[in-house]
DOTIBA-267293 format. One line per 2 residues: their letters; for each residue x, y, z of N, C-alpha, C. Coordinates in steps of 0.1 Angstrom, whole numbers, plus 5000, padded with zeros to 4 digits. Example, Ala and Ser with C-alpha at 12.3 -4.5 7.8 and 13.67 -1.06 7.14 Angstrom:
2
as) 5132/4943/5078/5123/4955/5078/5132/4967/5078  5128/4978/5071/5137/4989/5071/5129/5000/5079
END
This chain:
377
xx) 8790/8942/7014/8787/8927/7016/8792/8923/7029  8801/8931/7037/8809/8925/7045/8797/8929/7060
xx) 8790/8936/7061/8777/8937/7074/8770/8929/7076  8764/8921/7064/8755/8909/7063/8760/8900/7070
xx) 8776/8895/7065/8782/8888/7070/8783/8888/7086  8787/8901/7089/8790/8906/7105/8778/8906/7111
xx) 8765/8910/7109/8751/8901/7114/8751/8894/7117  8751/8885/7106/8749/8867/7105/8754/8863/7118
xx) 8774/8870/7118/8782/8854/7132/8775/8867/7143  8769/8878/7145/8766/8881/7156/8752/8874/7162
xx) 8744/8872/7150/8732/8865/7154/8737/8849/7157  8747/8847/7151/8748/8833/7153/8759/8831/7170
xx) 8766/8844/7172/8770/8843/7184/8755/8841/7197  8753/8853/7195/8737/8852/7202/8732/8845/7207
xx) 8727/8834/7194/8725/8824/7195/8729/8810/7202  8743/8808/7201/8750/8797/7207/8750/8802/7224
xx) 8756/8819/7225/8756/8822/7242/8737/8813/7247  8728/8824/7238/8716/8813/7243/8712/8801/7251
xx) 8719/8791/7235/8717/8777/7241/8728/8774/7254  8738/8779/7257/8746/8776/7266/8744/8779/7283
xx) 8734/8790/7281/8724/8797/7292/8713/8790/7295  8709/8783/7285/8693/8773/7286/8698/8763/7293
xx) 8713/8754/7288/8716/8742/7289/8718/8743/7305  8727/8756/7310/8730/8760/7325/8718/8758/7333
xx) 8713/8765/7326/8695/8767/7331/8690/8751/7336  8691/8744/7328/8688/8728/7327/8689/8722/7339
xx) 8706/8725/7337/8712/8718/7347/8707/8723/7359  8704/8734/7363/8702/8741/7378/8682/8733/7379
xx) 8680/8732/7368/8671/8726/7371/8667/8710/7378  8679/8700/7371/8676/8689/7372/8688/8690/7390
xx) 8691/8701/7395/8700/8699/7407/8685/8698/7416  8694/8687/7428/8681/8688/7438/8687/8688/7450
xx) 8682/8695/7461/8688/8697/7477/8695/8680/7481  8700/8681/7490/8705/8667/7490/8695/8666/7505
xx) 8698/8653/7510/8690/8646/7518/8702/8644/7531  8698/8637/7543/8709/8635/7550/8703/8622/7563
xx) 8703/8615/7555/8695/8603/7563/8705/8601/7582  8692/8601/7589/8692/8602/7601/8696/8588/7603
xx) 8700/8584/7620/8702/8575/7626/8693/8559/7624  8685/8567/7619/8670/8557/7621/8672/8546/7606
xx) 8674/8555/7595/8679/8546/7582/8687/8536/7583  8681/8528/7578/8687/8515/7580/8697/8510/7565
xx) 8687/8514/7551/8692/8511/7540/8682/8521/7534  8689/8523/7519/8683/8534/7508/8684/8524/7496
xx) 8668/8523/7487/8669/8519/7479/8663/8522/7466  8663/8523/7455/8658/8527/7442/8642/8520/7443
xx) 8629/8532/7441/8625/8527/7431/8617/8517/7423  8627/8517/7411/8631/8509/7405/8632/8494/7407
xx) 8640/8490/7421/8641/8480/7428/8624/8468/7428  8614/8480/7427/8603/8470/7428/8592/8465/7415
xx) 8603/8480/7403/8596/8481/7391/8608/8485/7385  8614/8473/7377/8628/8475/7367/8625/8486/7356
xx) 8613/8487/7356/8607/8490/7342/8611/8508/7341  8612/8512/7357/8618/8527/7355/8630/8531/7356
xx) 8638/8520/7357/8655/8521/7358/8659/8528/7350  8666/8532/7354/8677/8546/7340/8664/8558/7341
xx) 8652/8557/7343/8646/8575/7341/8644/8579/7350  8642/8590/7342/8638/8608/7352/8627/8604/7365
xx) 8623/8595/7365/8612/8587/7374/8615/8579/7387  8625/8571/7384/8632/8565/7396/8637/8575/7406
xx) 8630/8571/7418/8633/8577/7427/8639/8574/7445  8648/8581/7453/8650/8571/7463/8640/8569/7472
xx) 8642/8554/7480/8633/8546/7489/8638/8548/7501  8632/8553/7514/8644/8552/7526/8640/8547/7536
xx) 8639/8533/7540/8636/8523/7548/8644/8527/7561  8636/8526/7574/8636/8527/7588/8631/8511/7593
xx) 8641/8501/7599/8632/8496/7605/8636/8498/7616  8623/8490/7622/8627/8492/7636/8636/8482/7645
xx) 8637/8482/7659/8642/8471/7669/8638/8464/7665  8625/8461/7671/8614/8448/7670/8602/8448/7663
xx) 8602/8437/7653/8599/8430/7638/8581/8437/7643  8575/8446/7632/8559/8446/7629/8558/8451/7620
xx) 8545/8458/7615/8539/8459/7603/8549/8470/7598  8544/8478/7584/8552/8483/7577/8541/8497/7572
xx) 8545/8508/7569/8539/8518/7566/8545/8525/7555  8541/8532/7543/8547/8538/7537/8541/8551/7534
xx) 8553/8563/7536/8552/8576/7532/8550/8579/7523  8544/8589/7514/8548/8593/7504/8545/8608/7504
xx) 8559/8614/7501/8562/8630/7502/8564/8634/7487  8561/8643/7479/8564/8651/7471/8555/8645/7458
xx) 8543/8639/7459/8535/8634/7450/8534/8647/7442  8534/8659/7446/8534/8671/7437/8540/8678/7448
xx) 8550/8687/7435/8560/8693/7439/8560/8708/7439  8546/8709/7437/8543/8727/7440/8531/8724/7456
xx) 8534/8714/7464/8532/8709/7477/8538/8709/7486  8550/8718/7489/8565/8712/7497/8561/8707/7506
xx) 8552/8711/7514/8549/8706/7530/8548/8688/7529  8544/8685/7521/8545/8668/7522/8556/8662/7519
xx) 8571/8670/7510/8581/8668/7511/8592/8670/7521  8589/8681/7524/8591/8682/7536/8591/8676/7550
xx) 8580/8670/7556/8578/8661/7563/8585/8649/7560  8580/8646/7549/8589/8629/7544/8601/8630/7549
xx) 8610/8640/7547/8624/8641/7546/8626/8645/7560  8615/8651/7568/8622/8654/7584/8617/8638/7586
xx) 8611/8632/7588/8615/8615/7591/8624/8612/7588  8628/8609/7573/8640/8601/7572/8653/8609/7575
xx) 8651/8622/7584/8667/8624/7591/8664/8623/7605  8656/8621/7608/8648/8621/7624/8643/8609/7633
xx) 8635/8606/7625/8625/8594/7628/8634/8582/7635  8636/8572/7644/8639/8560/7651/8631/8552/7652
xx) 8619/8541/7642/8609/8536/7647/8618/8527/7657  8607/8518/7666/8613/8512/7679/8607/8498/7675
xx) 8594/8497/7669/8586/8488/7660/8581/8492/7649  8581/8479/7637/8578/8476/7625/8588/8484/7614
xx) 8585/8485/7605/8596/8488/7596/8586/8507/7584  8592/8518/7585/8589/8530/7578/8598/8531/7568
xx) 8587/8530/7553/8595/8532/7541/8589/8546/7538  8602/8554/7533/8597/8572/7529/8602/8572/7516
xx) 8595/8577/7509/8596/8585/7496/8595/8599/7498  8605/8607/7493/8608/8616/7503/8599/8628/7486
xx) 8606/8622/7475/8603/8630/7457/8598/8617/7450  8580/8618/7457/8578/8605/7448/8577/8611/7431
xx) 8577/8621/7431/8574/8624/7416/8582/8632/7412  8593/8622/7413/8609/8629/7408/8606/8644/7398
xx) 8602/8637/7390/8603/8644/7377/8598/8661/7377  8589/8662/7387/8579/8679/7395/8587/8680/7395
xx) 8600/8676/7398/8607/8688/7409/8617/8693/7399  8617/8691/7387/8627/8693/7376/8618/8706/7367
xx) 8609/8709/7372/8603/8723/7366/8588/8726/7373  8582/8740/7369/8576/8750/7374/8561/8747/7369
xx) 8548/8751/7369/8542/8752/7362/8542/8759/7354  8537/8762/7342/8537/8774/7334/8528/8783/7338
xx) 8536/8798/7331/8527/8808/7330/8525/8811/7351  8529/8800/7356/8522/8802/7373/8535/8814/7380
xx) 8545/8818/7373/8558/8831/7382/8563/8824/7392  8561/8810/7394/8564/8802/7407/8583/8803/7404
xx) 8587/8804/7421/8600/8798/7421/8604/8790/7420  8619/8788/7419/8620/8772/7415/8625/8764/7428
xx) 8628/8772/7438/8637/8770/7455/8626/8778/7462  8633/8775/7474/8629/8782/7490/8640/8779/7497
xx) 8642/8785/7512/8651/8783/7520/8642/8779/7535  8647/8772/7542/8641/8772/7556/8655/8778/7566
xx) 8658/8786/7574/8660/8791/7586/8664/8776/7592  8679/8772/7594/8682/8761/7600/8690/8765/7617
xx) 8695/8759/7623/8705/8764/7634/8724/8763/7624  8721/8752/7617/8729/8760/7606/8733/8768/7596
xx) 8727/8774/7593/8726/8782/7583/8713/8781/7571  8706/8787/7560/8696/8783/7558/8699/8772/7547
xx) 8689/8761/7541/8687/8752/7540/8678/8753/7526  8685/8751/7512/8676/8757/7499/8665/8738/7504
xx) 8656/8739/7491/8648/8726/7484/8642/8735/7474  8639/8726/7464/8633/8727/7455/8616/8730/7450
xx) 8611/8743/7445/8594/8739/7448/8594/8740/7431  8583/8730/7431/8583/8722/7416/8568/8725/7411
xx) 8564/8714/7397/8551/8713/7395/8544/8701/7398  8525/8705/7402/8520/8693/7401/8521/8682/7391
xx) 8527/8682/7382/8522/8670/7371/8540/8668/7365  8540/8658/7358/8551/8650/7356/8558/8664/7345
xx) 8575/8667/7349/8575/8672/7337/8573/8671/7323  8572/8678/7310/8572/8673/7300/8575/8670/7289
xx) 8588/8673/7297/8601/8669/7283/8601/8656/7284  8600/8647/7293/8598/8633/7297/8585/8628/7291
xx) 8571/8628/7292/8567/8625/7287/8553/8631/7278  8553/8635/7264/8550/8645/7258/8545/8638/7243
xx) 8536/8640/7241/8521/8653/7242/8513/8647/7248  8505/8657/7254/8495/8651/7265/8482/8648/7252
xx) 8476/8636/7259/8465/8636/7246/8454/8651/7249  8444/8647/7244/8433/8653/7240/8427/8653/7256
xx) 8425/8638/7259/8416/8634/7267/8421/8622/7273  8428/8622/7286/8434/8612/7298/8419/8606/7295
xx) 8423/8589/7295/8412/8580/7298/8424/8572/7310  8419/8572/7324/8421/8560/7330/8422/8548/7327
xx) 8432/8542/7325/8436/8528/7321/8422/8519/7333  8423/8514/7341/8418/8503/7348/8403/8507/7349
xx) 8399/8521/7354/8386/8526/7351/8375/8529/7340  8385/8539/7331/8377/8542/7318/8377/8557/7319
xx) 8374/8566/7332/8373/8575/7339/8382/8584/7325  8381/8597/7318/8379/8610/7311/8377/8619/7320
xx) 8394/8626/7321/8397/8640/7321/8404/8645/7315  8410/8658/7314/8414/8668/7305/8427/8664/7303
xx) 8434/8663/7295/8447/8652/7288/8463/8656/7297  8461/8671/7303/8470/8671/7310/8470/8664/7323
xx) 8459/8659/7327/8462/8648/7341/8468/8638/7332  8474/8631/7320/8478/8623/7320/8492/8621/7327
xx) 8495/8635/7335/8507/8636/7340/8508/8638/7354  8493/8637/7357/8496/8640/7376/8497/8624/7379
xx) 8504/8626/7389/8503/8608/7395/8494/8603/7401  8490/8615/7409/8479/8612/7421/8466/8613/7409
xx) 8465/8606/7397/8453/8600/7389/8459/8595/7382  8468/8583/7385/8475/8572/7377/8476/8562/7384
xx) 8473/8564/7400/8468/8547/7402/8460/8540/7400  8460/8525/7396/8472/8518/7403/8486/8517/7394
xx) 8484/8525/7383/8495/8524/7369/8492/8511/7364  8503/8514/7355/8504/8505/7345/8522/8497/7342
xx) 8525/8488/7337/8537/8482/7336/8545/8484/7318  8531/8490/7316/8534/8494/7297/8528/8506/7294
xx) 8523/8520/7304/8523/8530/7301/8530/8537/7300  8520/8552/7303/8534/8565/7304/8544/8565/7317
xx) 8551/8574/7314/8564/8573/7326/8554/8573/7340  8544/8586/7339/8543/8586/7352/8529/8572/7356
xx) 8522/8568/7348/8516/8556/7349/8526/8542/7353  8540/8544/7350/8550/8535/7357/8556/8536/7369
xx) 8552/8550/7373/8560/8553/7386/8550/8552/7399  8537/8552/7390/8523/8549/7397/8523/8535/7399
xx) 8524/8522/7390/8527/8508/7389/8537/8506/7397  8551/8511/7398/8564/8509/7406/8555/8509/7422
xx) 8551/8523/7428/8543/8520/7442/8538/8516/7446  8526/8508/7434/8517/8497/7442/8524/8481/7441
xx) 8534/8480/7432/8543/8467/7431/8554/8471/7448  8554/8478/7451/8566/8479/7467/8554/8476/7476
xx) 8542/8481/7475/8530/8479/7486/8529/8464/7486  8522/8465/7475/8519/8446/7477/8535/8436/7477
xx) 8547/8444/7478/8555/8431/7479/8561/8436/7490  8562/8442/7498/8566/8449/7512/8554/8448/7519
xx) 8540/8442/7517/8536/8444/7525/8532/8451/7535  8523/8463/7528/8528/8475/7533/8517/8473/7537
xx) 8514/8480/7552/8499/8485/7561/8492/8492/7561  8500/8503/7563/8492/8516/7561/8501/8527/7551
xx) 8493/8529/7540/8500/8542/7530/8496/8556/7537  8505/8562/7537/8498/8585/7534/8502/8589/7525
xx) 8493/8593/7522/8498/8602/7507/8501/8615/7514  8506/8625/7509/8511/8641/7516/8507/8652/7505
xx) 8498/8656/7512/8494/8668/7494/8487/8681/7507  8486/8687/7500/8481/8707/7503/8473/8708/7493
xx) 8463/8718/7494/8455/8724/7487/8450/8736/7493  8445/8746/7477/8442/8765/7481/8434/8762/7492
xx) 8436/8775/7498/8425/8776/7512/8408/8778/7503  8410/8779/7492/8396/8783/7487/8388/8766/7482
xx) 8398/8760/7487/8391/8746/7486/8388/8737/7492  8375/8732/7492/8362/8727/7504/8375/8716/7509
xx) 8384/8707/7502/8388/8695/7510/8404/8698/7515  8403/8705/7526/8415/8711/7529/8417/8711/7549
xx) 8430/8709/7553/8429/8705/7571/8422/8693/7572  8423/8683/7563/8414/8669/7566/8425/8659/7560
xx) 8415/8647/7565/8421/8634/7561/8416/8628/7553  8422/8622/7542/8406/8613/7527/8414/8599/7534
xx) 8402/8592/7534/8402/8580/7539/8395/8573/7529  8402/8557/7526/8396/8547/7519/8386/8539/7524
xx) 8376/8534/7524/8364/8531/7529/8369/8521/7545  8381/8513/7539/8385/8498/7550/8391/8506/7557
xx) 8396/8522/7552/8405/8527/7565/8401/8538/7573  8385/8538/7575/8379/8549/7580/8380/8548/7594
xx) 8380/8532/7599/8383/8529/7616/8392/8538/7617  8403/8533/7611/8419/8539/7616/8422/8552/7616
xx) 8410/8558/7607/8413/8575/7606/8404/8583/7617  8393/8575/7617/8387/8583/7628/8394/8582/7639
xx) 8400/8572/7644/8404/8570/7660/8417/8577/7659  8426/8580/7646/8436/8589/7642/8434/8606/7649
xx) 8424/8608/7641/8420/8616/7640/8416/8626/7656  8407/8621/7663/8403/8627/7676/8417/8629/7681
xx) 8426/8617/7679/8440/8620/7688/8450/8629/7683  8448/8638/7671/8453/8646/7666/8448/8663/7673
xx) 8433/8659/7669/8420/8666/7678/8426/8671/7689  8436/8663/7699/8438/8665/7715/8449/8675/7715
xx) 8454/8670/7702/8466/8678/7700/8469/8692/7698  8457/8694/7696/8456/8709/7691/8446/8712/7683
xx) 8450/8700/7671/8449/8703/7655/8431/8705/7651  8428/8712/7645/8413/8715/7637/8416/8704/7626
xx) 8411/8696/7621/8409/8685/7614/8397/8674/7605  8392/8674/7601/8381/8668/7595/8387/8655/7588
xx) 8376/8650/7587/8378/8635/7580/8367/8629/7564  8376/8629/7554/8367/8633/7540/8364/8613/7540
xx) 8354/8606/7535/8353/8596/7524/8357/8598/7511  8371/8587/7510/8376/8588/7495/8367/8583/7489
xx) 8358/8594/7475/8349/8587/7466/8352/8578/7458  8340/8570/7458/8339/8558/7450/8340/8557/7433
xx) 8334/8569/7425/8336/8576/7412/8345/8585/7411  8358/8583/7421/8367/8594/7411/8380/8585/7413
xx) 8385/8584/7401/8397/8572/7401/8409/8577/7398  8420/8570/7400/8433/8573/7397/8439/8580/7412
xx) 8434/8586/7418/8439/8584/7435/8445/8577/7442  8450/8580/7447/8462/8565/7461/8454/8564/7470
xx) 8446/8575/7474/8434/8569/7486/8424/8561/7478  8419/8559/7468/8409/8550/7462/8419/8537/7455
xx) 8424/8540/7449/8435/8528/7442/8439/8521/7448  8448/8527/7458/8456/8517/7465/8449/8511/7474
xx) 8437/8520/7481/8431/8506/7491/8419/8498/7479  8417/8502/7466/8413/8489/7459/8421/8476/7456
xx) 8433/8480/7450/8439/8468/7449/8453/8465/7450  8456/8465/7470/8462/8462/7475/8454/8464/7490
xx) 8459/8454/7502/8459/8453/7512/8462/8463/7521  8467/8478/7520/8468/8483/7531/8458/8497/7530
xx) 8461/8499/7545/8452/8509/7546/8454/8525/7542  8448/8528/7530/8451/8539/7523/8444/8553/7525
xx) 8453/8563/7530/8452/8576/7538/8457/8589/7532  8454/8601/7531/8459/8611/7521/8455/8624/7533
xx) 8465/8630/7533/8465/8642/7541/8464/8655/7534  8458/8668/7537/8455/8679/7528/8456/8690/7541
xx) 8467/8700/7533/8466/8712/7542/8470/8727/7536  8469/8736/7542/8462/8746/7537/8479/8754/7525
xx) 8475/8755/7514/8490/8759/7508/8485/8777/7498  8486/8786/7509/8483/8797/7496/8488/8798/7486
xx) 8504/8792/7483/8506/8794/7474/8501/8785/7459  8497/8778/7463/8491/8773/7451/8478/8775/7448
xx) 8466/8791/7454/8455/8793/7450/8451/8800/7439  8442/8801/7436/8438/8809/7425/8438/8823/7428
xx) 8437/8829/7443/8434/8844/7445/8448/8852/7452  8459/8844/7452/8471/8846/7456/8475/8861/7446
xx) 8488/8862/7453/8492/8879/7448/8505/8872/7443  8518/8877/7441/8530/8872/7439/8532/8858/7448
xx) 8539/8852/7437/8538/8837/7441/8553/8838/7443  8561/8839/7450/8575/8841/7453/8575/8832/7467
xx) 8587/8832/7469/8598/8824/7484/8590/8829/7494  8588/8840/7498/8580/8841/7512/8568/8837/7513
xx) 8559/8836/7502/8546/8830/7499/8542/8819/7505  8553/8809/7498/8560/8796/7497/8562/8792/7513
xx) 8567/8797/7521/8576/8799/7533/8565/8801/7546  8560/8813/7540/8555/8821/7554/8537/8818/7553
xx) 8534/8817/7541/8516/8814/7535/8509/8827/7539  8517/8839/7539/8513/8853/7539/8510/8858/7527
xx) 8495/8862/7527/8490/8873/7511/8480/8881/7517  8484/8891/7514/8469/8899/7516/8458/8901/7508
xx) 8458/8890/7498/8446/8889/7490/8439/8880/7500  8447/8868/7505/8437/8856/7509/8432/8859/7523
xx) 8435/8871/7530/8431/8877/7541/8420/8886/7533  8421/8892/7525/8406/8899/7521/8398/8888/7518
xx) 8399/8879/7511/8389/8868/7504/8384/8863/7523  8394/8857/7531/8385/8851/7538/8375/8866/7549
xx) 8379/8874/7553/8369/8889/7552/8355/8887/7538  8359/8879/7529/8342/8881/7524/8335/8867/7528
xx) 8344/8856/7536/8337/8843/7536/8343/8835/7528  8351/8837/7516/8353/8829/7506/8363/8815/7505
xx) 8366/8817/7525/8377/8803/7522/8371/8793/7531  8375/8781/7530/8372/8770/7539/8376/8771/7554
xx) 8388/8776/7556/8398/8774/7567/8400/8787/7576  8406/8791/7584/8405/8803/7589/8417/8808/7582
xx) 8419/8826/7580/8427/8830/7581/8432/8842/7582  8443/8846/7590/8445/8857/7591/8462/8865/7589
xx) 8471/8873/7594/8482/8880/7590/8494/8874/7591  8488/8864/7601/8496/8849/7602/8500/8841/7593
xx) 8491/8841/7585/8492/8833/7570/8489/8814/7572  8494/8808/7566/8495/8795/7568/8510/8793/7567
xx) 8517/8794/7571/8534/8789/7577/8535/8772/7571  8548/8774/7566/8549/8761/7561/8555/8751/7572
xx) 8563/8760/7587/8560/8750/7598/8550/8744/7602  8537/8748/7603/8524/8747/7608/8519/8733/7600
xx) 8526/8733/7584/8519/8725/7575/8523/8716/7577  8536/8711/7582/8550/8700/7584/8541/8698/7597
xx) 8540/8703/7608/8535/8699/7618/8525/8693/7615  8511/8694/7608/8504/8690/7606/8505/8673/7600
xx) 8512/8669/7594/8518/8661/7582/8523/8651/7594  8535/8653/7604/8540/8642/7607/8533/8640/7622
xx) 8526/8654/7624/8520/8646/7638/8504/8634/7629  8501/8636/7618/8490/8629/7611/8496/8614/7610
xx) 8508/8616/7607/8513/8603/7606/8517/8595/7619  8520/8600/7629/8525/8593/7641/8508/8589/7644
xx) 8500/8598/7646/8490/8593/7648/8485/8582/7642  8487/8577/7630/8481/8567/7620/8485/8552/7630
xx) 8499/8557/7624/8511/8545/7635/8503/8543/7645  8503/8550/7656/8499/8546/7669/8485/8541/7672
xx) 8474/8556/7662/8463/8539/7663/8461/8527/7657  8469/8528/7646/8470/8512/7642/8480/8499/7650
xx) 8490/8505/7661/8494/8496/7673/8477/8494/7680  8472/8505/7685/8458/8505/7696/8453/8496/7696
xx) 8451/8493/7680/8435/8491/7674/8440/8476/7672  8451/8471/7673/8454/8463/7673/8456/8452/7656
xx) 8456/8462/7645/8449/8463/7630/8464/8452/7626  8470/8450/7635/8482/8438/7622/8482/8427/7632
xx) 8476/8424/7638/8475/8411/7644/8485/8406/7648  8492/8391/7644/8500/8385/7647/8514/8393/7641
xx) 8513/8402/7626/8524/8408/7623/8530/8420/7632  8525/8425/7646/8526/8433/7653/8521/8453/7649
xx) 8530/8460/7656/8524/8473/7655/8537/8480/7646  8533/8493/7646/8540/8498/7642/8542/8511/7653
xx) 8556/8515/7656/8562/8525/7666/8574/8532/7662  8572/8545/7655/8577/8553/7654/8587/8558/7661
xx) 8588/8556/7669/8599/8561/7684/8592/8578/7688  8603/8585/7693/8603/8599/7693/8602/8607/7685
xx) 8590/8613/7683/8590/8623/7673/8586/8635/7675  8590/8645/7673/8586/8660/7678/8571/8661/7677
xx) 8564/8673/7688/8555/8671/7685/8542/8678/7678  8531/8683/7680/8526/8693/7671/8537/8707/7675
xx) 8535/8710/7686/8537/8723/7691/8549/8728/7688  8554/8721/7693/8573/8722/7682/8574/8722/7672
xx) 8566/8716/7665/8569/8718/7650/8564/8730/7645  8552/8733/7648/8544/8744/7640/8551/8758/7646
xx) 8563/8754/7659/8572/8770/7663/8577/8770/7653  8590/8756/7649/8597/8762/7640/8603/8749/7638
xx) 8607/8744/7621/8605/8731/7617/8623/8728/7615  8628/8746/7615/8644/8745/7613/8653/8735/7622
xx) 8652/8731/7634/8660/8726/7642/8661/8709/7638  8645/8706/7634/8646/8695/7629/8650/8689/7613
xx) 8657/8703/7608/8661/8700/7591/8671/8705/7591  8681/8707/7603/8694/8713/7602/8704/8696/7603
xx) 8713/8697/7593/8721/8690/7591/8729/8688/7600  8730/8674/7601/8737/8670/7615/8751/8670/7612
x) 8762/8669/7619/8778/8667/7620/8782/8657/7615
END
């Protein structure tokens, strides 16, 4: 009688070490790189601040306002809308340790979709970090999933109906953000966190939005800009001056029948001019090989170099890979550009321009993005 017994507390030891290893597990999940706000930060604020409604959750996220010298329009970033994207988070966060606007006022969301960054996709072998190569030493962050985690907000229905449109798709977008604007004030978490950004737009006053997103090289809308119909001036004239810069570039029309987007949403209902950037991320394609830290890092596979050898991708590619400096470069030289033709173009009138100050520029960035994400003294 006495082995049954001695099973039992060994399964039941087992068991408890288990949960104690999950809960560890947890925690290393919900840890996130810290931030280190540059000279240019003026104030950091929740969130929350503009939508009480996400205070206390996994949703609220920080806000990190730059203004400038002298009083003009206002712009807002948004980095980490999905967290298996680094390159848009990344960017966000080299502004807010970098950036000096000189004019108007830059709000960054550095992890608009807090909650990605708290787990992986499934079944996808993705990591949960990366490092970048700093002059100090290297430098972890977090790579996450596209869609809200789901311990937060769970079960996905059957069938996402867009609140404001009516628009039916498959019940797990009820969790991506980027198809939950403009939100809601009595939805799901991430339908709140979508309502929180367009409540800071319209009460900030905001000019010009970017959204920051990547997509597989095997996909037609990738190295381009989606532009909202009012903000196609400002992207084209963006655009050529990016063109000079180096960059290969295209310019998409945000569609009119596909809803729940910040390029369609936000410039429906709100006043600024709404913009979304896309650049090339192997790690998140379908024909990728091991999805690991160098993937992530360097955008080297030798699958996606055979695939484009048959034709099969949009973008060029070769042993080079797509480098996740290249992708940062692309990201904040798109945004200085926005800034600057919207000072040109003269697009805020009496509220003035917006001026970024100094910011590194393509060529620098796409050598190497370390010097500008090494932690200052």
């Amino acid at each position: 009688m006495k082995k049954p017994l001695l099973s039992a507390a060994v399964l039941l030891l087992a068991a408890a070490l288990c949960v104690v290893s999950l809960a560890s597990d947890f925690r290393a999940m919900q840890e996130r790189e810290p931030i280190y706000p540059g000279p240019g930060v003026t104030s950091v604020r929740m969130l929350s601040d503009w939508f009480p409604g996400i205070y206390g959750t996994p949703g609220d996220t920080e806000v990190y306002i730059l203004e400038g010298k002298k009083p003009g329009s206002a712009m807002l970033v948004l980095g980490g809308t999905h967290a298996n994207e680094p390159s848009g988070m990344l960017a966000a966060t080299l502004l807010v340790e970098n950036a000096q606007p000189e004019e108007g006022t830059l709000y960054v969301i550095t992890h608009t979709n807090q909650t990605g960054f708290t787990c992986t996709d499934p079944q996808e072998a993705a990591p949960m970090r990366f490092t970048i190569d700093t002059p100090a030493g290297p430098r972890w962050f977090r790579y996450g999933s596209r869609a809200s985690n789901p311990i937060y907000q769970w079960p996905d229905p059957e069938i996402y109906v867009h609140a404001s449109s009516g628009q039916q798709l498959s019940g797990s977008e009820t969790r991506n953000l980027n198809r939950a604007y403009p939100g809601r004030p009595d939805g799901t978490l991430t339908e709140k966190i979508a309502y929180a950004i367009t409540e800071l737009i319209r009460t900030e006053k905001i000019a010009v939005e970017v959204d920051l997103h990547e997509a597989s090289p095997e996909y037609p809308t990738i190295n381009a800009i989606v532009a909202h119909e009012n903000a196609m001036g400002l992207a084209s004239d963006s655009l050529i001056n990016m063109q000079l810069e180096g960059m290969d570039i295209s310019l998409e029309p945000s569609p009119k029948n596909l809803h729940g987007l910040s390029h369609r949403e936000i410039g429906d209902f709100t006043d600024a001019y709404a913009l979304l950037m896309e650049t090339s991320n192997p790690a998140q394609g379908r024909l990728r090989g091991r999805t690991d830290e160098h993937l992530v890092v360097t955008g080297q596979d030798k699958f996606y170099l055979k695939a484009f050898g048959y034709g099969r991708l949009y973008v060029p590619y070769d042993e080079n890979g797509h480098p996740i400096s290249q992708r940062v470069a692309r990201h904040v030289t798109g945004i200085a550009a926005f800034a600057n033709s919207y000072t040109e173009m003269n697009l805020g009138g009496e509220r003035g321009g917006i001026n970024l100050g100094t910011l590194p520029g393509y060529e620098e960035l796409e050598s190497d993005i370390g010097p500008y994400l090494c932690p200052k003294a």
